[in-house]
C-alpha positions as CSV (number, residue, x, y, z in Angstrom):
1,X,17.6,-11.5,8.4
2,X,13.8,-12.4,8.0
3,X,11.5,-9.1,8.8
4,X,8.5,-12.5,9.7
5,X,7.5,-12.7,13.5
6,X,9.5,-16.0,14.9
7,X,5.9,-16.7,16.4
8,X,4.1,-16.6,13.6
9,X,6.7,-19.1,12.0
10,X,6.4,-21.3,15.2
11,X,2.8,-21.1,15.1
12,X,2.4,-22.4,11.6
13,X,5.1,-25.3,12.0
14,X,2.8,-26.6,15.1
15,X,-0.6,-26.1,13.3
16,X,0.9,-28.4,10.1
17,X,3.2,-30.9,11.6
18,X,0.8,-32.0,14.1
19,X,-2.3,-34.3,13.2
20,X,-5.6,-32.9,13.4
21,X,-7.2,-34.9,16.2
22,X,-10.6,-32.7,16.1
23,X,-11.6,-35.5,13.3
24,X,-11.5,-38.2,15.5
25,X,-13.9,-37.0,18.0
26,X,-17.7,-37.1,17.3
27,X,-19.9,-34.1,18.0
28,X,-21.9,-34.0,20.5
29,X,-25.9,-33.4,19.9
30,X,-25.5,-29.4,21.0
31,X,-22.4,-29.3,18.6
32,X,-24.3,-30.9,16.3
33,X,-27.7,-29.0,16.1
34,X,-25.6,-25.3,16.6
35,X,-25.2,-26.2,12.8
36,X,-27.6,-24.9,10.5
37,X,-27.3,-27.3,7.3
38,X,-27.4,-30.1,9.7
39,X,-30.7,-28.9,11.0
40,X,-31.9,-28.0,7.8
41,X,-31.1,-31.6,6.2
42,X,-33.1,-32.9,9.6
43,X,-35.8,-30.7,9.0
44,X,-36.3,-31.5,5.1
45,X,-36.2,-35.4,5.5
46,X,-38.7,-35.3,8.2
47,X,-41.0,-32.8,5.9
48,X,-40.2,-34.5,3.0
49,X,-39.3,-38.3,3.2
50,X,-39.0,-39.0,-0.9
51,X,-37.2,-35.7,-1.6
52,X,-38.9,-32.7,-2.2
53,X,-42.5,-31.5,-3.2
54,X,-43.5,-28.6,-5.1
55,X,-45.6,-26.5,-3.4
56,X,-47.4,-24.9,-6.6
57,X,-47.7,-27.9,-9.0
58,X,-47.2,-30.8,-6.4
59,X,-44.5,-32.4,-8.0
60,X,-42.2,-35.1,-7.2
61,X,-38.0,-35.0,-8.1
62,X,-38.4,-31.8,-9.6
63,X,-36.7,-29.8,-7.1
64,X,-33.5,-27.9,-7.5
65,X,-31.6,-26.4,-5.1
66,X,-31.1,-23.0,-5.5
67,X,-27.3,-22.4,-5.1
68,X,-27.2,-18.8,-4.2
69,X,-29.9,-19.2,-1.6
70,X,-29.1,-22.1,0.9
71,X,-32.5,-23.9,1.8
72,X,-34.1,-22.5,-1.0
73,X,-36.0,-24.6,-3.8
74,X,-37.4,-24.0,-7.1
75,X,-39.5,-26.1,-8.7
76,X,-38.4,-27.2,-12.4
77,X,-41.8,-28.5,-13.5
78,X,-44.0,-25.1,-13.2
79,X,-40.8,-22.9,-13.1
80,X,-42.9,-20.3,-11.0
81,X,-42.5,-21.6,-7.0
82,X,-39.5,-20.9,-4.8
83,X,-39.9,-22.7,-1.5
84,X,-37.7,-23.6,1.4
85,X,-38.4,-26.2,3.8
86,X,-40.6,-24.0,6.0
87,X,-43.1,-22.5,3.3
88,X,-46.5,-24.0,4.2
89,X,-45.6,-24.8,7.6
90,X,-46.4,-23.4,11.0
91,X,-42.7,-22.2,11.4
92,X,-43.3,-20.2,7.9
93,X,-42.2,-16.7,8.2
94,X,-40.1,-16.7,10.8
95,X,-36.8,-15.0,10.6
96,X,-35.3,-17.6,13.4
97,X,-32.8,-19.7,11.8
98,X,-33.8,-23.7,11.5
99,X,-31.4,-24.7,14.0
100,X,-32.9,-22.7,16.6
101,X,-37.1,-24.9,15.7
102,X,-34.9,-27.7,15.5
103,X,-33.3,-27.0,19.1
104,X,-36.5,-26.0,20.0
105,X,-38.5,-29.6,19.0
106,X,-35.0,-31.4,20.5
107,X,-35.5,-29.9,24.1
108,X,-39.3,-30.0,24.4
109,X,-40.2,-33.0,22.9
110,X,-37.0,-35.5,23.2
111,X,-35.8,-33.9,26.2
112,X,-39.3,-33.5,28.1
113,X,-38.3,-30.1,29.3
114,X,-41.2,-28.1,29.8
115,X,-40.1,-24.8,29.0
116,X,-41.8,-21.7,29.7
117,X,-41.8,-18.7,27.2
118,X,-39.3,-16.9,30.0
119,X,-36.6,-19.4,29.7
120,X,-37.3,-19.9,26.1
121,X,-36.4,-16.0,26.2
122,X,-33.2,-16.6,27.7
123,X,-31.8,-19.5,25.9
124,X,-32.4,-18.3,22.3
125,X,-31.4,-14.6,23.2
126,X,-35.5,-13.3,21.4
127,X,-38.1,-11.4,22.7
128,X,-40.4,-12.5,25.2
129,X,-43.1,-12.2,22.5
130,X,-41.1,-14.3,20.2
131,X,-40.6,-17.3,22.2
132,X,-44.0,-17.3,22.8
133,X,-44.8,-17.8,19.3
134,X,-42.4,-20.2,19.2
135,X,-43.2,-22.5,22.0
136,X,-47.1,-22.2,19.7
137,X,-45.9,-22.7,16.5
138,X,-43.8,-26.0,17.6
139,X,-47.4,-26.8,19.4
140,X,-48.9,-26.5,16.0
141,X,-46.9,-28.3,14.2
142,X,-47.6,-31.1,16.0
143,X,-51.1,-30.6,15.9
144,X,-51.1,-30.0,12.6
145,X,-48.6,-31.8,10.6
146,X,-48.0,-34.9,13.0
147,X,-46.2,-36.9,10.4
148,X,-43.8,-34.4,10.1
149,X,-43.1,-34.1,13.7
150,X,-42.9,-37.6,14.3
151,X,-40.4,-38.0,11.6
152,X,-38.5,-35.5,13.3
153,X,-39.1,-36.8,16.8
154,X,-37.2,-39.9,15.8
155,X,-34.5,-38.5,13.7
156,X,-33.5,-36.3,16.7
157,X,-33.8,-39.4,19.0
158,X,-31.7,-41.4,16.5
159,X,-28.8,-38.8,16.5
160,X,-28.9,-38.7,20.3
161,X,-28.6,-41.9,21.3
162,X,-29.5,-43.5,24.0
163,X,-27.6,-40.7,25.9
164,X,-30.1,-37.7,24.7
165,X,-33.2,-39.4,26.5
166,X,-32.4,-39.3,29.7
């Protein structure tokens, strides 16, 4: 006589004789912005279109990834600058993760919600305070770095579809 649950045996027959359909369906633009390498591969290809750019020395393809880090780069030309996709940008120094700018630059600007700091509050679970500075800091990046946001404006559009702009 077996001392395993019967359950547990059922259970793993049904999990491995059946195909997995969740590969079939596509992900929706919430499911797919929820994840943060996603955003962060977003985010980096809008900042940096040609791969990317030291921020000490300037240079070009001499980036490596740092593999205990994710997000993190350091530069193999000087050898002296760690950078992430957000160093030298308006959303520098925030401890938000990159999905949530992302999200953030997805509902205000290819959504057209106007959102107000109070429901900025309630969506991303912060601090009134804190999505304050966000709704600014996505303002001033815009201002500031319009290249970037527009790169990122239609990367987000392309991933929505004609669905997202409504």
């Amino acid at each position: 006589m077996s001392h395993e649950p019967q359950y547990a045996v059922r259970a793993y027959h049904s999990r491995h004789s059946e195909p997995d359909t969740r590969v079939a369906r596509p992900r929706s633009i919430a499911e797919t912005l929820d994840s943060e390498e996603i955003c962060r591969e977003i985010l980096e290809k809008a900042r940096w279109p040609g791969g990317p750019v030291c921020m000490n020395c300037g240079a070009h393809g001499a980036a490596s990834r740092l593999t205990t880090r994710p997000g993190l780069w350091t530069c193999k030309a000087c050898r002296r600058c760690q950078y992430s996709v957000t160093s030298g940008t308006q959303l520098h120094r925030s401890r938000l993760p990159v999905s949530a700018w992302v999200k953030l630059f997805y509902a205000t600007e290819i959504r057209k919600q106007n959102l107000t700091a109070s429901q900025v509050s309630r969506r991303f679970n912060v601090a009134y305070l804190t999505a304050k500075s966000m709704l600014q800091r996505v303002e001033a990046l815009k201002r500031d770095m319009p290249e970037m946001a527009q790169r990122l404006e239609d990367q987000l559009r392309a991933l929505a579809g004609p669905a997202g702009q409504s």
